[in-house]
Every structure is written in structure tokens, then in C-alpha cells.
Backbone as JSON, one array per atom type, in Angstrom:
{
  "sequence": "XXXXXXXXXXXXXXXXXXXXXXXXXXXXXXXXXXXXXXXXXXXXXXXXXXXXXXXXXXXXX",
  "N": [[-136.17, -8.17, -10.85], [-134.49, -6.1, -11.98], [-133.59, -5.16, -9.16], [-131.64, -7.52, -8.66], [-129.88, -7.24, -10.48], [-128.7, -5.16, -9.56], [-127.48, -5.77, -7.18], [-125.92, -7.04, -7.43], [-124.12, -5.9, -9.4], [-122.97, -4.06, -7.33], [-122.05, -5.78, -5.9], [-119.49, -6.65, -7.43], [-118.6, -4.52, -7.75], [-117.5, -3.59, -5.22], [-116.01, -5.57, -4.78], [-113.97, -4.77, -6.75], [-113.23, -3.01, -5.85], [-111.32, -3.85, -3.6], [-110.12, -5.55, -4.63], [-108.06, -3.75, -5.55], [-107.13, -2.03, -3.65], [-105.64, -4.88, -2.36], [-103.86, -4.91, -4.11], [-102.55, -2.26, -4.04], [-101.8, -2.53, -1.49], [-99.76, -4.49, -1.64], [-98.19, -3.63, -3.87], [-96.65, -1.33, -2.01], [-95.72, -2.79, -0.19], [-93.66, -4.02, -1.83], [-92.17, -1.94, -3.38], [-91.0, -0.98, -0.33], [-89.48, -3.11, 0.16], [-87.75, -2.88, -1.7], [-86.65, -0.39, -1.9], [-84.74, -0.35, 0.78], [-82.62, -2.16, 1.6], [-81.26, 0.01, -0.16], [-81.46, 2.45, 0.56], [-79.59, 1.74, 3.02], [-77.18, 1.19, 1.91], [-75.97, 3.39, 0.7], [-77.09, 5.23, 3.55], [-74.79, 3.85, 4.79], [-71.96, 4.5, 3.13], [-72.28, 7.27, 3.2], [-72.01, 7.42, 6.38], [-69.43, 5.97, 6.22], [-67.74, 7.85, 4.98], [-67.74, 10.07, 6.28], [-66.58, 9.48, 8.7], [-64.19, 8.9, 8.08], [-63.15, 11.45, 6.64], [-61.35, 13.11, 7.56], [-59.01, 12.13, 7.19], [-56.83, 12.46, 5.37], [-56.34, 14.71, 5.82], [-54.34, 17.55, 5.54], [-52.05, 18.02, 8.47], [-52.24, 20.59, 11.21], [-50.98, 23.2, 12.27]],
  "CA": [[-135.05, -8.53, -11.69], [-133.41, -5.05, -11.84], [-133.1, -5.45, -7.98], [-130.73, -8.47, -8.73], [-128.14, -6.37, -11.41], [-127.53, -3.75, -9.24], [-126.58, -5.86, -6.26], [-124.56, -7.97, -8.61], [-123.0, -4.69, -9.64], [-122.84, -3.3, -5.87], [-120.67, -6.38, -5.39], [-118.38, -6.39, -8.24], [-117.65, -3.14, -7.19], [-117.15, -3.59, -3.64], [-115.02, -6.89, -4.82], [-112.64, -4.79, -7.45], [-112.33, -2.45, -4.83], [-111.21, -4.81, -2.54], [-108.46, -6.23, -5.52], [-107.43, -2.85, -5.39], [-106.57, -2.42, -2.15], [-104.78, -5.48, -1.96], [-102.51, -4.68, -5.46], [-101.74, -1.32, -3.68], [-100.98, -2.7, -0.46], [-98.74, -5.26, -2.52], [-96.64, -2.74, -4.49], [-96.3, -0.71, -1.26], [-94.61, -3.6, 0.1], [-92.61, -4.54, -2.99], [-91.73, -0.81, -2.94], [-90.46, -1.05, 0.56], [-88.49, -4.21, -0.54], [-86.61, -2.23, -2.87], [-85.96, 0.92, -0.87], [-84.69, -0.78, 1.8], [-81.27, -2.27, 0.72], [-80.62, 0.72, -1.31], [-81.0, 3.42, 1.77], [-78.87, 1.14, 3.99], [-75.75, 1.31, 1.29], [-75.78, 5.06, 0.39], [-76.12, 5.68, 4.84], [-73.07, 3.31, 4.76], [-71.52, 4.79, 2.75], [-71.98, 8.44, 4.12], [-71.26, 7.43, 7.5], [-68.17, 5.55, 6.3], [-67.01, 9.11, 4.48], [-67.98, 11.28, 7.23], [-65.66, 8.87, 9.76], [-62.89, 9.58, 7.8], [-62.92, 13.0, 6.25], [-60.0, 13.83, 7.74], [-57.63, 10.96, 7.18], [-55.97, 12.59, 4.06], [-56.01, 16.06, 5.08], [-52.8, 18.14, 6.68], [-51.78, 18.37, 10.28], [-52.85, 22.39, 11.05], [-50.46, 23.97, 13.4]],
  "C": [[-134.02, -7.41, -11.75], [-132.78, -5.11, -10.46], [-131.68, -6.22, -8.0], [-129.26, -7.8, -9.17], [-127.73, -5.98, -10.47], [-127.05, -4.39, -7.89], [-125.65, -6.69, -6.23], [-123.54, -6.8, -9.02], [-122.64, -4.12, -8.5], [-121.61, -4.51, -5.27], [-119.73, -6.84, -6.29], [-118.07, -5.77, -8.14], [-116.7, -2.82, -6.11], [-115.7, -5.48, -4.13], [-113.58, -6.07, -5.81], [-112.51, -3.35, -6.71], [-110.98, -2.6, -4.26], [-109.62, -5.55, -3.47], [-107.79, -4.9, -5.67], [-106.44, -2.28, -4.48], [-105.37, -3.15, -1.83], [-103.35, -5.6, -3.14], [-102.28, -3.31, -4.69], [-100.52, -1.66, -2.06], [-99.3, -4.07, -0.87], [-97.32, -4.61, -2.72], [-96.24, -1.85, -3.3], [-95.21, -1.76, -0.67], [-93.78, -4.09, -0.97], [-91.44, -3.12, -2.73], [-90.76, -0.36, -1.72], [-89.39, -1.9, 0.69], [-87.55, -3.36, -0.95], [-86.21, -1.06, -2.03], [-85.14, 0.39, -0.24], [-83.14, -1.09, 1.75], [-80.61, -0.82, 0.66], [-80.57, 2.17, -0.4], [-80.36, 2.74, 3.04], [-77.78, 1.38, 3.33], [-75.6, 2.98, 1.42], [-75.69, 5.35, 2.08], [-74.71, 4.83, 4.87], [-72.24, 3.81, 4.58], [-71.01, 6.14, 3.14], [-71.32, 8.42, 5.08], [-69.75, 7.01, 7.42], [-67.14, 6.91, 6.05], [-67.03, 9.85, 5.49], [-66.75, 10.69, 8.36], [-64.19, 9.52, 9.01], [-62.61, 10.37, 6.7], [-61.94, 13.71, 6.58], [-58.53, 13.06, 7.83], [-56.44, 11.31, 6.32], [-55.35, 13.81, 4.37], [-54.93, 16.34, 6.23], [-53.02, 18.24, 7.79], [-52.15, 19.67, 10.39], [-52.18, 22.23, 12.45], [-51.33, 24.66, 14.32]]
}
């Protein structure tokens, strides 16, 4: 009968592992979701500034 618990507990363990796992690999992709967007505007944005950085400034003899 003790036999039984512990491999009832050996796989509740191994099972909220296992929901672990798949809630991290989750928010990693949610996570990536959200990044994603939000480092595409900001390079945009850079590269758009960096193109013209010199649109405003004086002619130089």
C-alpha cells in the first residue's frame, strides 16, 4: 500500500513538472510576442534617424 502513494506521488510530480514546462515554454512565447513588434519600431526608428542626420545640418566649406 505505501508502494502505491509514492508512485502516485512520483507521478504528480513528474506531471506538475511537466505543467511547468509547458507554462514556461508558454510565457517564453508570449514574451517573444511582445518583444517583437516593439524592437522592430525603435530599429525603425533609429535607422530612419541615422539616414537622415544630416538633412538639417550646414553645408561645411
Amino acid at each position: 500500500m505505501i508502494w502505491e502513494w509514492e508512485v502516485w506521488c512520483a507521478a504528480a510530480g513528474v506531471s506538475g513538472i511537466d505543467a511547468m514546462a509547458r507554462f514556461m515554454s508558454a510565457m517564453l512565447g508570449g514574451m517573444v510576442i511582445l518583444v517583437l513588434p516593439a524592437f522592430a519600431v525603435c530599429t525603425g526608428i533609429t535607422i530612419m534617424a541615422y539616414r537622415r542626420r544630416n538633412q538639417w545640418a550646414p553645408d561645411r566649406p
